[in-house]
C-alpha positions as CSV (number, residue, x, y, z in Angstrom):
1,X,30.9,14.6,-1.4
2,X,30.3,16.4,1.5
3,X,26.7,17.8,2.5
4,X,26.0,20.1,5.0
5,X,22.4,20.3,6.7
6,X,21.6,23.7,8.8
7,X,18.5,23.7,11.0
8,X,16.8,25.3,13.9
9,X,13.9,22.7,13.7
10,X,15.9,20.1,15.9
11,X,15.2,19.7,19.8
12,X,15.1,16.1,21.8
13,X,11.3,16.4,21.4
14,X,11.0,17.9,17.6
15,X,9.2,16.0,15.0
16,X,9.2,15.4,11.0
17,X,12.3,17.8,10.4
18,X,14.6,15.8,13.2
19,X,13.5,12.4,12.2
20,X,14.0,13.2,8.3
21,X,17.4,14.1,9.2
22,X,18.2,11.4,11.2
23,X,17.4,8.8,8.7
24,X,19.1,10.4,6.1
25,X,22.4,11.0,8.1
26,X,22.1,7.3,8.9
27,X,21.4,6.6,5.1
28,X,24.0,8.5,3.6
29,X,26.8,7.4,6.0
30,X,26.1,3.9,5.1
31,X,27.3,5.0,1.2
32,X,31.0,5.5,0.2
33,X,32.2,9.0,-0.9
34,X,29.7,10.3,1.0
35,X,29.9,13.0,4.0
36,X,27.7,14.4,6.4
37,X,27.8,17.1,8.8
38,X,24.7,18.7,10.6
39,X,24.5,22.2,12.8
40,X,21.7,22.7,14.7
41,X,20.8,25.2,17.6
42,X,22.1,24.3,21.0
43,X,23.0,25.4,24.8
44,X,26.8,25.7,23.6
45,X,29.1,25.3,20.7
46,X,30.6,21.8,20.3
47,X,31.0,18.6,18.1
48,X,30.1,15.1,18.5
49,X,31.3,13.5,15.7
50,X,29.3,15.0,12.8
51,X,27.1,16.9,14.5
52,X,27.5,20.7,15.3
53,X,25.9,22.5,17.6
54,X,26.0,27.1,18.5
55,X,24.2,28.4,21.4
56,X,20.8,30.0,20.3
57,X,18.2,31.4,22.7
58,X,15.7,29.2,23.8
59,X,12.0,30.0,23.1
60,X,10.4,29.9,26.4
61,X,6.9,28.0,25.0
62,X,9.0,26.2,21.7
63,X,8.4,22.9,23.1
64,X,12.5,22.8,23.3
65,X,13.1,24.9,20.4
66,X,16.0,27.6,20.4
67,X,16.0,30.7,18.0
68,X,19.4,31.4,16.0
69,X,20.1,35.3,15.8
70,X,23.7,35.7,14.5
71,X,23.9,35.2,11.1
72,X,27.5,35.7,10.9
73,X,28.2,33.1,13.4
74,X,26.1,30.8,12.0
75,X,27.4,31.7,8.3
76,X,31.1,31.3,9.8
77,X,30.6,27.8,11.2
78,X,29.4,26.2,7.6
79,X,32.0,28.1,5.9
80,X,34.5,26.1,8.5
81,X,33.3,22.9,7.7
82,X,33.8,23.7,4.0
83,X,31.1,21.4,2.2
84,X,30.3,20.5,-1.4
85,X,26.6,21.1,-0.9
86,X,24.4,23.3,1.6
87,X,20.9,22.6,2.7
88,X,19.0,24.7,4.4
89,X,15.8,23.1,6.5
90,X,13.9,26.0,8.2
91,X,12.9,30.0,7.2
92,X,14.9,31.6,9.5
93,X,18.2,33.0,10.2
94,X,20.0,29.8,9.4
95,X,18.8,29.7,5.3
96,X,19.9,33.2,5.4
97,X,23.2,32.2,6.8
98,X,23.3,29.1,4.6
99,X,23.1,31.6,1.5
100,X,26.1,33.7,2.8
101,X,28.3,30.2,3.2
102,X,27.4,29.0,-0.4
103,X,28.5,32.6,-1.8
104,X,31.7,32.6,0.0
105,X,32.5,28.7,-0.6
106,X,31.0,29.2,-3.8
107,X,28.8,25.9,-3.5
108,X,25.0,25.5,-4.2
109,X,22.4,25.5,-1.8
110,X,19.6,23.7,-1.6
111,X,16.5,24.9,0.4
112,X,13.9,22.8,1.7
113,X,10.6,23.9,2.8
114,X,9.7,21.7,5.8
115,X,7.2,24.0,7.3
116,X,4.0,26.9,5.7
117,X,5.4,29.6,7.4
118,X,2.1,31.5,5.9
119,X,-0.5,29.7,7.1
120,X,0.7,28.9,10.3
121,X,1.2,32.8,11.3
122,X,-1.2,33.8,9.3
123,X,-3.6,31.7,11.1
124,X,-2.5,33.1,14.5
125,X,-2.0,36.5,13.3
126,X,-4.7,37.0,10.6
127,X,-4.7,37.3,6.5
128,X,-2.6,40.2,6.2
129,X,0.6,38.8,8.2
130,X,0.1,35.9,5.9
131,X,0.5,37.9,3.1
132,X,3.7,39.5,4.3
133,X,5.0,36.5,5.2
134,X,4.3,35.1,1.7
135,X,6.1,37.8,-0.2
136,X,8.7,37.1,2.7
137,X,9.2,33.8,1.3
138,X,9.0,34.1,-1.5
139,X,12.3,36.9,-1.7
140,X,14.2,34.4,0.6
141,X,13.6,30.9,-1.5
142,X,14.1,32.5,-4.9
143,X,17.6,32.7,-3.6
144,X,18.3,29.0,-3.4
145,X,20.0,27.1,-6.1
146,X,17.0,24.4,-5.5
147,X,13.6,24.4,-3.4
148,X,12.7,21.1,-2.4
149,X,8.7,20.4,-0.9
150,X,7.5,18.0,0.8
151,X,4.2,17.2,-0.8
152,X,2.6,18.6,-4.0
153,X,0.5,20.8,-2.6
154,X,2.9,22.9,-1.0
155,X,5.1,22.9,-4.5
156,X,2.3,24.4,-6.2
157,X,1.7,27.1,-3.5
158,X,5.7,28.2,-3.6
159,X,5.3,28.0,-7.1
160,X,2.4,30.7,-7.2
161,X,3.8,33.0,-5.1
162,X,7.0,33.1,-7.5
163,X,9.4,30.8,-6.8
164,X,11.6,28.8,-8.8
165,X,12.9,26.0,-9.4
166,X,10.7,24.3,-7.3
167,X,10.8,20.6,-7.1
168,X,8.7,17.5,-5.0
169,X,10.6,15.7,-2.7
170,X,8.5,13.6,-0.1
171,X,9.9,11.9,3.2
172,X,10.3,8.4,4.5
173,X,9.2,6.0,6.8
174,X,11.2,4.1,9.5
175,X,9.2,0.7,8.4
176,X,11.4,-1.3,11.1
177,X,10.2,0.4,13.6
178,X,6.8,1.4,12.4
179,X,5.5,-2.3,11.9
180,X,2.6,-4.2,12.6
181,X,4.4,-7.0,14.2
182,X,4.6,-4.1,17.0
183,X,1.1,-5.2,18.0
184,X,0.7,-6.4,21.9
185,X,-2.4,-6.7,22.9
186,X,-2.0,-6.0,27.1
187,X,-1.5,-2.6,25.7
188,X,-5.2,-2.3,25.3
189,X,-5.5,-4.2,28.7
190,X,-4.1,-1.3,30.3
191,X,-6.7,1.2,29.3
192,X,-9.0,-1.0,30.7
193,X,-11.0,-1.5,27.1
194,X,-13.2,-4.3,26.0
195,X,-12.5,-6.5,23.0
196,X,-15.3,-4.3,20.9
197,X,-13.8,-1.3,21.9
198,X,-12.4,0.5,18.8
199,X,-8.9,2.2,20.0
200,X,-8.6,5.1,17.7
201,X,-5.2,6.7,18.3
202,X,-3.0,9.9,17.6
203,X,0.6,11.6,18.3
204,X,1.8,14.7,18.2
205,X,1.9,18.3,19.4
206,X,-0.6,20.3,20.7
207,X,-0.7,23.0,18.3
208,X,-3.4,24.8,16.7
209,X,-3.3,23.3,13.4
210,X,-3.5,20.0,14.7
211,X,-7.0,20.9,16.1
212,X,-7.1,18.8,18.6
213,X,-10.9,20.0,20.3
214,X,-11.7,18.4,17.2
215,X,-10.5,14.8,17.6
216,X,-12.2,15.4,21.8
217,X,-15.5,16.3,20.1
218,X,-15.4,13.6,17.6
219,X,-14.4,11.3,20.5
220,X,-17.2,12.2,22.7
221,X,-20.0,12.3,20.2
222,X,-18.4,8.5,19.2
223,X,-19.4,7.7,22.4
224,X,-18.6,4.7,24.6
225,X,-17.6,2.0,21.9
226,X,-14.8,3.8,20.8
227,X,-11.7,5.1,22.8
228,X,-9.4,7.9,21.8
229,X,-6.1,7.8,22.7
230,X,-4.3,11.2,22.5
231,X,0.2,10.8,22.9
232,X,1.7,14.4,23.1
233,X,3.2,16.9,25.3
234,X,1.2,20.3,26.5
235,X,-2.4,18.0,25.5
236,X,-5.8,18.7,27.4
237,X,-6.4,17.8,30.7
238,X,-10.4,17.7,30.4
239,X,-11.1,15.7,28.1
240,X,-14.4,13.2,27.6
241,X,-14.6,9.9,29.4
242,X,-13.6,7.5,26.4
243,X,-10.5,9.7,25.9
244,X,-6.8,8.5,27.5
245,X,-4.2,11.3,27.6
246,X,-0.2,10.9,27.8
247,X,0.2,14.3,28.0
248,X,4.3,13.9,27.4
249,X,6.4,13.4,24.8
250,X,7.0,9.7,23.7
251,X,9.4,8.1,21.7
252,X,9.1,6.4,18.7
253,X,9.5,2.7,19.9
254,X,6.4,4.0,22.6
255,X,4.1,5.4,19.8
256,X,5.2,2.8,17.4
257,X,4.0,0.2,19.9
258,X,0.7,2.1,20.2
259,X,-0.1,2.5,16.9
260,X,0.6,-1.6,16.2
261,X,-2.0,-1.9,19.0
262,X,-4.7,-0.1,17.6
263,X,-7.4,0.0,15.3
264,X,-7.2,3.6,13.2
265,X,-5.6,6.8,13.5
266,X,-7.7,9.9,13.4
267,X,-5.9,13.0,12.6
268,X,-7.7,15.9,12.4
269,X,-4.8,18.7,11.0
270,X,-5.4,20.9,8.4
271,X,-1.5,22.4,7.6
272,X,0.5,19.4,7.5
273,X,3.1,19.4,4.9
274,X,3.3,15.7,5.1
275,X,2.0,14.0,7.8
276,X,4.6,12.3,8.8
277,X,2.5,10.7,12.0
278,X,-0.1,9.4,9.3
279,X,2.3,7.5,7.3
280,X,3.6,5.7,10.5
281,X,0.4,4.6,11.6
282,X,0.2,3.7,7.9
283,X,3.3,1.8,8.3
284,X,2.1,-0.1,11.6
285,X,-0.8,-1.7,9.9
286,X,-3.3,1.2,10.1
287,X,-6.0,3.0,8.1
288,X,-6.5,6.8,8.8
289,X,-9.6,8.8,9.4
290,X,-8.3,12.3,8.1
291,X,-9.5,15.7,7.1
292,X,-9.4,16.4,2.9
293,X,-6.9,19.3,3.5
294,X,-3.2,19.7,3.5
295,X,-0.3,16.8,2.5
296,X,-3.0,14.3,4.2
297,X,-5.8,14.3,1.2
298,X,-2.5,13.5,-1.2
299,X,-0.7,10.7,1.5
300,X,-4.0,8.4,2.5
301,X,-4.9,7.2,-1.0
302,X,-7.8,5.2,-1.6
303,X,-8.3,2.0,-0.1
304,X,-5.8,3.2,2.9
305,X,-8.3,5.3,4.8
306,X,-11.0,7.9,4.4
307,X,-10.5,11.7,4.4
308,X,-13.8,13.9,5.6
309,X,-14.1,17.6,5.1
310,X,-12.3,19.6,8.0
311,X,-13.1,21.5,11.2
312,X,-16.4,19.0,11.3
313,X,-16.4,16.4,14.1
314,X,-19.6,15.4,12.6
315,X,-17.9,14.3,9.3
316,X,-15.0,12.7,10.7
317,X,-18.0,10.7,13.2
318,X,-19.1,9.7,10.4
319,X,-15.7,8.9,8.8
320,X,-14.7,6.9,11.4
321,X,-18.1,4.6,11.6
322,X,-17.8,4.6,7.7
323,X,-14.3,3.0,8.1
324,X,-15.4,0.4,10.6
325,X,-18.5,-0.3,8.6
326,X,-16.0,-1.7,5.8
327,X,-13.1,-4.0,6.7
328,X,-10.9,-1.8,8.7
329,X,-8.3,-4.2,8.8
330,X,-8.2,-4.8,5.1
331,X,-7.3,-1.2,5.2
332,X,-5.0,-1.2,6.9
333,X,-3.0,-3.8,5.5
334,X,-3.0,-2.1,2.3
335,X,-1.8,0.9,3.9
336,X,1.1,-1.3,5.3
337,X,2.2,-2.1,1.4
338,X,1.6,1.4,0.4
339,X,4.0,3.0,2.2
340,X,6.4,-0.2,1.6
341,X,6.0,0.7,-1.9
342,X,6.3,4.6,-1.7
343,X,8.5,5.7,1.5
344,X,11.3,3.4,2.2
345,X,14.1,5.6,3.8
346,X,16.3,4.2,1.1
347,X,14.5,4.8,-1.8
348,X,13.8,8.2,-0.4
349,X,17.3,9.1,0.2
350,X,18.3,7.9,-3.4
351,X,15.7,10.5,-5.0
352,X,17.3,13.1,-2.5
353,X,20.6,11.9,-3.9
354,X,19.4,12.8,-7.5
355,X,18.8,16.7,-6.2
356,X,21.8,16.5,-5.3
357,X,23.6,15.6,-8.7
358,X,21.5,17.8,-10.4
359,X,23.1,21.0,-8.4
360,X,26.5,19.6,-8.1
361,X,27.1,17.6,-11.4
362,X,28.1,14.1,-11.8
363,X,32.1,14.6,-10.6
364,X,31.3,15.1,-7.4
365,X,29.0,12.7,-6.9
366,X,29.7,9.0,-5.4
367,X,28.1,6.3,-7.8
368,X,24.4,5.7,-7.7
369,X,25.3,1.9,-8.2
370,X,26.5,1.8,-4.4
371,X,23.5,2.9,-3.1
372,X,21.2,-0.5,-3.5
């Protein structure tokens, strides 16, 4: 069986998308019968091994991002590499050009909604680009053999604006390198805190829907026995007192590191699809302070953190104080086993697998059995 993955959500400093497909290439090449090729947006067209890349324009403020604009290039390319199974992992011109490969191969294609196109415009742009956007959507993903989504929420919202087929397929966790054993405590050292310091902690972009004036506010009205630390590229420079910035990207042995070293994670995002960054600080021993919105108020069950109603640095204040009022570290402990139980890459991959078999039909599938 050979799978094909299409993308333009992959740059060296890209997030949930890349990582999910890194894992699962490095999952699925560890099974017999089983092939993987990937073609993503680059400078120029070339091959390294199983990766692909075309030249794309780059998006000046993408954060590393590069826009693909000829469909019949990109269409061309997976027709060339002639696979069993096409999935499509972003909106844009490469699902459309993942449709015209499947017709001309005449294989199925599988779409999977990584980001709420929607909301995130429609947030920017107002209600009524939103709603364009939605019946855009909806016309291109009624298309696909399959829609997977990452969390529930986002099923049901595809689902009500008339798609099919719709089906809930959550990501994984890298628990090897998420881990609490990460933990080293001259971390802490460096920022200079005291041993009743709380370290609250978060990574990722500086995008609007990750609100980050929120988590400064929430920090500063904290006050002095807590200290946020805020890991991410294009991040504010003025910022309260108890605040620490790495305003660049860092790598997931750096943030993994960090999150081992601290006390909770405090996510403030209101659009997240999954939350990827919450189930790794999950992973590394944490409990999360996070907002009842989004894939977060369906990822931080109870007992792993507590959730406060959005856009209110007074309610995540009091979150936070709440959490440290119980026992934290209990928390986060459970949180640990939680995600053990839920989003081991392999388990993960195996449900992914089952998509799979259900579009293609058992003779082209490898055995499940080999996939333990």
């Amino acid at each position: 069986m050979h799978i094909a993955d299409v993308t333009m959500f992959h740059a060296p400093t890209s997030g949930g998308v890349r990582t999910y497909l890194q894992a699962k290439h490095r999952r699925l090449a560890q099974l017999p019968g089983v092939q993987a090729s990937l073609l993503v947006p680059g400078a120029e067209a070339m091959q390294l091994g199983n990766l692909h890349t075309l030249p794309a324009m780059h998006l000046p403020f993408g954060q590393g991002y590069r826009f693909p604009l000829h469909r019949r290039r990109w269409a061309q390319a997976l027709t060339r590499l002639r696979p069993d199974l096409i999935e499509a992992g972003d909106p844009y011109m490469t699902a459309w050009s993942a449709l015209d490969a499947g017709q001309h191969l005449g294989v199925p294609v599988i779409g999977f909604y990584h980001s709420d196109l929607p909301r995130l415009m429609g947030d920017r742009l107002g209600p009524g680009v939103a709603r364009r956007l939605e019946r855009y959507v909806a016309d291109l993903y009624s298309r696909f053999d399959r829609v997977l989504a990452p969390c529930r929420s986002m099923a049901e919202r595809l689902g009500q604006w008339g798609v099919p087929n719709v089906h809930l397929q959550p990501l994984g966790v890298d628990l090897d390198t998420f881990h609490p054993r990460r933990r080293d405590p001259l971390l802490r050292d460096m920022l200079g805190l005291s041993p009743n310091t709380r370290l609250l902690v978060f990574a990722g972009r500086n995008s609007r829907e990750k609100n980050i004036p929120e988590l400064l506010a929430t920090a500063q009205r904290l006050g002095s026995r807590y200290h946020l630390l805020i890991m991410g590229p294009h991040m504010p420079r003025r910022v309260p007192d108890n605040v620490t910035v790495f305003n660049r990207y860092c790598d997931s042995d750096e943030v993994a590191r960090w999150f081992a070293s601290a006390d909770a994670l405090v996510h403030a995002g209101t659009r997240e699809t999954f939350g990827l960054v919450a189930l790794e600080a999950m992973a590394s021993g944490l409990p999360v302070v996070g907002v009842r919105a989004g894939a977060l108020q369906e990822n931080i069950p109870l007992g792993c953190g507590i959730l406060c109603t959005p856009h209110s640095p007074d309610a995540m204040v009091q979150a936070t104080q709440e959490l440290f009022l119980n026992d934290a570290k209990s928390m986060g402990r459970h949180a640990r086993r939680h995600v053990e139980r839920h989003y081991h890459w392999h388990a993960v991959v195996d449900t992914l697998l089952g998509h799979y078999r259900s579009v293609l039909g058992d003779s082209v599938m490898p055995s499940v059995q080999q996939h333990g």
